[in-house]
N, C-alpha and C positions, 0 to 999 in steps of 0.2 A: 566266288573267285577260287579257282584249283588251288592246288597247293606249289604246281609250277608259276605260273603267272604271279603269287606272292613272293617266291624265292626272287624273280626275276624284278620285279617292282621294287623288290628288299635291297637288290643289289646294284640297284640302278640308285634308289637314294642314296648306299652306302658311299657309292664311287662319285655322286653330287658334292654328298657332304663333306667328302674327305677334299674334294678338288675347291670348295670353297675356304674351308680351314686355310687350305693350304697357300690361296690366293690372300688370304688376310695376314700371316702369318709373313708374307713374303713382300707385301705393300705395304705395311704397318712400318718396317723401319724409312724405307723413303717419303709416308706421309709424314712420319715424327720429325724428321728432319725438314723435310717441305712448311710445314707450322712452328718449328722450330728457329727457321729463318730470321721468321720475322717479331721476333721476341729479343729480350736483352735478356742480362744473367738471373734480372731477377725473376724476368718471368718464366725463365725456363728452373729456377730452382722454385719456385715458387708453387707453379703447375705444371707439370712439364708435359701433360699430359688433354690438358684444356688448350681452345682455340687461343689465338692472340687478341689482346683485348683492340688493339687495331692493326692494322694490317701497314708495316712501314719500311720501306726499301732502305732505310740508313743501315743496315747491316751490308747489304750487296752493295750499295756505293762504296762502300770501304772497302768492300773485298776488292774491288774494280781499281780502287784512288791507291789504299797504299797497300797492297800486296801484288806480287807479279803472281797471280791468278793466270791469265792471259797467256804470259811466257812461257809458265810450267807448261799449260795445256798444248800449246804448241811445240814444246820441246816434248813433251810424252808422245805428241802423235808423230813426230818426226821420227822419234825412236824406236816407233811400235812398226812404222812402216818399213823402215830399212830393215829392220830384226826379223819381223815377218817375208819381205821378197829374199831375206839369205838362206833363210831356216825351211822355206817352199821346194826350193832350188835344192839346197844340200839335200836334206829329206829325199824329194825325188830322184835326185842322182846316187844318194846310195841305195835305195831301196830297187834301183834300175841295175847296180852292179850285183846286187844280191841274186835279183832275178837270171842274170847271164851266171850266175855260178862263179866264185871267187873259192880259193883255198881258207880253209880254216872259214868259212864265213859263219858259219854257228856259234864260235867262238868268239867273233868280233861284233857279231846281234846281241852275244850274255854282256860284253863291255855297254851296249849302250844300252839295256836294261838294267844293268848295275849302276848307268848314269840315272835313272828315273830314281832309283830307290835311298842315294844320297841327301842328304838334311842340305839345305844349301846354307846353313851356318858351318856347316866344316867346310864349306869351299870359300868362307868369305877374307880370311888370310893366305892361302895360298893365290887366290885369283887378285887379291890384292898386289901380292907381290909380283906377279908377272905383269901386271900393268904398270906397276909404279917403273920397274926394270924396263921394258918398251919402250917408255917414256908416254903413257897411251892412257894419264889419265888428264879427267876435263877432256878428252878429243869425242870426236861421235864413232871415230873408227872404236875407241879400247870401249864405251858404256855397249855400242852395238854389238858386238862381238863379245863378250859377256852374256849379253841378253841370249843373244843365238845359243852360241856353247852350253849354256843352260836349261834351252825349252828344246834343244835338237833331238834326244833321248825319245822324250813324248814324241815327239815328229815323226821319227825314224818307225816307231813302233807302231804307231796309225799307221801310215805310208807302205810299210812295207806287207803291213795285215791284208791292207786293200790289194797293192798291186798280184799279190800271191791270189787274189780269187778270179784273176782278169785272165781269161783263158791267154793260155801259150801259143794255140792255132793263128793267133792274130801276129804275133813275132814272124813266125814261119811266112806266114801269107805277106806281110809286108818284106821282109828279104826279100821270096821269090820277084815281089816286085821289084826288086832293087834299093830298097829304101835301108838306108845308114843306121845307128845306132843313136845317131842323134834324133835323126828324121824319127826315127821309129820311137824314143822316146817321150820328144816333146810335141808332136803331129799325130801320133795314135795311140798313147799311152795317158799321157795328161789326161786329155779331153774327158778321159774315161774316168778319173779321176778325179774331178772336182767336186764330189760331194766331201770326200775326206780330207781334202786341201782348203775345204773352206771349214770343215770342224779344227783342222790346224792353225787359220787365219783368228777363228775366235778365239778358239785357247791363248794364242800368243796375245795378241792385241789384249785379254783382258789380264793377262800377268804382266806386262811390259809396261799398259798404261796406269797399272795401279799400283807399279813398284815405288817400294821404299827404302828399303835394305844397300840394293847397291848403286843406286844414287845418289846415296847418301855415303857412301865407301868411296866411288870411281869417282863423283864429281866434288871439286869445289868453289870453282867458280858460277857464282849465283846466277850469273846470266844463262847457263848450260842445264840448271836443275831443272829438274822435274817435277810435275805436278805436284804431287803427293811430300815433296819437300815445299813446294811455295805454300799449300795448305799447312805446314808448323808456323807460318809466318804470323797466326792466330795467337801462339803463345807465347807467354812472357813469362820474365821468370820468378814474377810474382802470380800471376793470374792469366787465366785462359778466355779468350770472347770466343763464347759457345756461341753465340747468335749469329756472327760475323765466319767461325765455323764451319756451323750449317749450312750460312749463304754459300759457303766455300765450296762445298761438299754437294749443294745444287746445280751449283754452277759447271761441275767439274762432271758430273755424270749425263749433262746433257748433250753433248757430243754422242754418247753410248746409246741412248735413249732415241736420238734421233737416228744413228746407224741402224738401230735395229728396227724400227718401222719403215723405213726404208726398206732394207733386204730381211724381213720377218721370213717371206718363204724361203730366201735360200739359207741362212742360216737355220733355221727349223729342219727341213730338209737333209743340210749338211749332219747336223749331230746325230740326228737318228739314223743316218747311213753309216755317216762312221762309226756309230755303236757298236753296229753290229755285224757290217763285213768283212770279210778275211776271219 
């Protein structure tokens, strides 16, 4: 064997080996939680790390009987969708005015880059108070419009990376046609755009269905919470059912689970185009 074809063997293991670490590494916490299910407190303090000594759905029956499991999950995906069709929309219309030329527009691209790089713990009393002032909390308009106003920044900045690499020629050729500003944004601009529209659908949908922070600020009426608030419903304030938890915690990521085998190619697709265009 030359000493080319070793290098190339060398580095063909090295790139196996690191991609299987990394595979273990990254299914290790959903198996631990998977076997974790179906364990009580003590066999997760006990072993936490060993199978269950039998395999028993009274954790997921109780997540089902007394917690709004169920509610959460459908009030997160309610949330995630409206948040996600505003944040599509916005995104694309200004990244469409940027493209036609606005005054100062360099100045007002640094304002929503300056939005990415804020802590969203210093926006959690100010955003508090403009909601409470609206009268906009408990509603789906004031928790939706938070969510937006918050992942729009990231939005804006994909969206507009992309449409900047979409030749101009195609503007011109559609005018000559006659075609509007609308026409020409949503009929031959989009289209062109749906790999970076769909890395902005994941991005939102996985911040929005896995918040906790401001649905736990903007809402308080328990019927209106979210996920990730009916999952506390495990603790008490003497003790926590880790078993019942975990059920929780299974149960709650398979909605995500099943999305993504579903549309594996175009979300794969999506992320690596938006990576790297514009």
């Amino acid at each position: 064997m030359n000493r080319y074809r070793f290098k190339r063997y060398l580095g063909r293991f090295g790139t196996g080996f690191y991609a299987a670490v990394y595979v273990v590494i990254s299914l290790f916490p959903l198996l631990f939680s998977f076997l974790s299910s179906f364990k009580d407190n003590m066999g997760i303090y006990g072993a936490p790390f060993a199978l269950p000594e039998h395999f028993s759905w009274d954790n997921y029956v109780y997540a089902f009987e007394n917690t709004s499991i169920l509610r959460g999950m459908f009030n997160s995906f309610i949330y995630s969708v409206l948040s996600i069709a505003l944040i599509v929309v916005m995104s694309l219309c200004i990244s469409f005015v940027y493209r036609m030329g606005i005054p100062y527009k360099n100045a007002i691209f640094l304002f929503f880059i300056a939005g990415m790089t804020l802590p969203v713990h210093a926006t959690l009393v100010p955003l508090a108070s403009i909601v409470n002032s609206l009268n906009l909390k408990d509603s789906t308009a004031g928790i939706v419009g938070v969510y937006a106003a918050t992942n729009l920044s990231l939005a804006v900045f994909l969206a507009n990376g992309y449409m900047k690499g979409i030749s101009r020629e195609l503007d011109e050729a559609a005018e000559i046609d006659g075609c509007g500003q609308y026409r020409l944004l949503f009929t031959v601009l989009t289209p062109l755009m749906k790999p970076v529209i769909s890395t902005i659908v994941i991005m939102t949908f996985l911040r929005v269905y896995n918040d906790l922070i401001f649905s736990i600020l903007l809402i308080s009426d328990r019927s209106k919470a979210t996920l990730s608030v009916a999952l506390m419903a495990f603790k008490s304030e003497y003790d926590i059912n880790y078993g019942g938890t975990f059920a929780g915690i299974c149960i709650s990521i398979l909605p995500m689970i099943i999305i993504y085998c579903i549309f594996q190619k175009q979300i794969e697709e999506g992320l690596a185009a938006g990576s790297v265009k514009g």
